[in-house]
N, C-alpha and C positions, 0 to 999 in steps of 0.2 A: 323196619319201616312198616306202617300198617296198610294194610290193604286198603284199596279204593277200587281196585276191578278185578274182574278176574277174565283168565283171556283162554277158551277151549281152544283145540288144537284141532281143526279139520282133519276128516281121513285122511282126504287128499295125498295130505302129505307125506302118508303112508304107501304111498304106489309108487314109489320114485322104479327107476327100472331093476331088475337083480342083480346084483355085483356079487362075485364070488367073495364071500367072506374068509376072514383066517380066524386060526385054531382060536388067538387071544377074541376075537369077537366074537363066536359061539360060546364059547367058555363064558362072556359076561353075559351074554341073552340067555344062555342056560340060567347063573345063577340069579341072574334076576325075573325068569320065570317063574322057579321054583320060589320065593322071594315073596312077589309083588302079584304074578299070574298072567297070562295069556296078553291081554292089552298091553301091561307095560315092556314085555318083551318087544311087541313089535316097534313099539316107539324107540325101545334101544338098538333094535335093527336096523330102523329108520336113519338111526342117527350113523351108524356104522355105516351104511349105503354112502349117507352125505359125505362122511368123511372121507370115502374112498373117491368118489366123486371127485371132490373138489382139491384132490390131491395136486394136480397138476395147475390149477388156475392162479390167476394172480390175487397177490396177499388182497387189495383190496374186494375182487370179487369173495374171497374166503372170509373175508370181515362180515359181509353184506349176509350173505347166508346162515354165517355160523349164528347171527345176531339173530336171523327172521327165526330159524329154526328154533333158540329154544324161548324165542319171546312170544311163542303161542301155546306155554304151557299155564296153568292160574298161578295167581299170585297170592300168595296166602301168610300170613306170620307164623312163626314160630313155634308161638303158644296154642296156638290153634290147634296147626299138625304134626309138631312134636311132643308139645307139652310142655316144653325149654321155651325161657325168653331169649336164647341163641342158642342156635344150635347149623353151625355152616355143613351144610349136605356135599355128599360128592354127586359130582355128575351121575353116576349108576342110582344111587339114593335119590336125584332129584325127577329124572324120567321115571324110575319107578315108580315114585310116588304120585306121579301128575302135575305135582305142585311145589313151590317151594318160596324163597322170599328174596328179597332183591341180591342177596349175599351168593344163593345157588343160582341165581341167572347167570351173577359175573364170574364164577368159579369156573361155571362150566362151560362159558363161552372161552375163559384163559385157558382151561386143559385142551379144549378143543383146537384153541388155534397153534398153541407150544406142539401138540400134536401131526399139525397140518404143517410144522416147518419152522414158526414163526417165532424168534429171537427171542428169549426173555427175555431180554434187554431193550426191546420195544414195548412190551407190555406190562400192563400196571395197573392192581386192583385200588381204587381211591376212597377211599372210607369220607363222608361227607356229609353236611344239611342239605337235605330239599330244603330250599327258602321256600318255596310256595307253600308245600306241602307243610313244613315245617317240623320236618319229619329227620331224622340220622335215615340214611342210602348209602349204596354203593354200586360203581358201574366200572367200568371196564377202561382201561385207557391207553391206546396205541400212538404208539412216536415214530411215524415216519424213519427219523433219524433223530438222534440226542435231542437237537437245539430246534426241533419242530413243536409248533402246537399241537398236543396230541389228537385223535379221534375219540368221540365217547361213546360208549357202546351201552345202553342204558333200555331199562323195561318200562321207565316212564314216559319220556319222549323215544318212541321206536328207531327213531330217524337218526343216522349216525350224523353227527354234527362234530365242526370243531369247537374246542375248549371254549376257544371266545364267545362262541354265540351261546353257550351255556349259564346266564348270568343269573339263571335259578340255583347253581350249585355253588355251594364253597366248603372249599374242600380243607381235609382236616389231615389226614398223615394218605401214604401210599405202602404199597410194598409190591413184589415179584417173589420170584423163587429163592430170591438170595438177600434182598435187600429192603430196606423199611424206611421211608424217607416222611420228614416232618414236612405237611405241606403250610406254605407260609404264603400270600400275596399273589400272584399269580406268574408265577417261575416255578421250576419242576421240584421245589422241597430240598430241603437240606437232610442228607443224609444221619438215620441216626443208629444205626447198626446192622443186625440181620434180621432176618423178616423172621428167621426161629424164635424171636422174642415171643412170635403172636401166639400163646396156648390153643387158641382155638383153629387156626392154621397148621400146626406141628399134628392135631387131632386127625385134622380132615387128612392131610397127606398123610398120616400112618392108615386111616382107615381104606384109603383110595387103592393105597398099593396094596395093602393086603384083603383086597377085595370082603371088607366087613361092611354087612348092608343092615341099617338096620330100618325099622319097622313106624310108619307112622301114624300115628292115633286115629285118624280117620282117612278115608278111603274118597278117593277123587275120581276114583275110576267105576261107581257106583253109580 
């Protein structure tokens, strides 16, 4: 989707209080120091804190957060700071870089909350039109339970809303960690296989787990 804002990340949000980190969370701050440098380390700290934080609260206070958190990084396309007309960043790739596009908002808000406890089976990236914008997006989408209206967790309207009141989006296929659903009408998609269909999906999760960061064309932390 192409840009229309871009959103700086106050320090602020960098002082949350100390939380003893683990081995796996230094390991990623290391290598996205050496990476990215000094800034985006902390931001990846930052985000370490939150998660540790918000370990024990309820799923939707960890919606409310995980969303404010990374919806104050810019928004920027593809082409711009990859150089790719797609290119789905991991969460480490996206705070490092400062930036990223509506794809690594909702990536990294999914890992973040699968992390924090939260069912695949609740969650669900939705591939879709901005009508307004008239733009292809993607946001994030929480189910209560099966047969609920989801929540949408989106960089354009910040504000988590239900589905319904979202009548700028229409949506166009889904998937999770397992599964890839054709979205039709406004009923949760008929199912159309595994979500390992998506190349670009199968990429981001090899590069996530094998902690490969790469490098982006220009610099947001300048």
């Amino acid at each position: 989707m192409r840009a229309k804002w871009l959103f700086i990340i106050p320090l602020t949000i960098f002082s949350l209080a100390t939380i003893a980190l683990t081995k796996q969370d230094n390991l990623w701050i290391k290598a996205v120091k050496e990476e990215y440098g000094e800034r985006a380390s902390k931001r990846v700290n930052a985000w370490r804190e939150l998660i540790s934080e918000l370990d024990n609260k309820t799923e939707k206070e960890q919606l409310v957060s995980i969303n404010q958190f990374f919806n104050q990084l810019y928004f920027v396309d593809d082409i711009k700071l990859w150089g790719k007309k797609d290119y789905w960043a991991t969460p480490l790739e996206f705070l490092g870089s400062n930036a990223g596009d509506c794809e690594d908002f909702t990536i990294a808000k999914y890992f973040s909350l699968l992390e924090l406890g939260v069912s695949d089976k609740k969650l669900r990236l939705i591939y879709l039109k901005a009508l307004e914008l008239n733009q292809f997006h993607m946001v994030l989408a929480y189910y209560p339970t099966p047969s609920s209206v989801p929540l949408i967790l989106d960089n354009i309207d910040k504000e988590i809303k239900p589905a319904t009141e979202r009548t700028d989006l229409l949506p166009i296929y889904s998937f999770n960690g397992q599964h890839l659903w054709l979205m039709k009408g406004k009923g949760n998609g008929q199912q159309a296989g595994k979500s390992s269909r998506l190349s670009l999906w199968n990429d981001l999760r090899a590069r996530n787990k094998g902690l490969r960061l790469n490098h982006p064309i220009i610099n947001y932390d300048e």
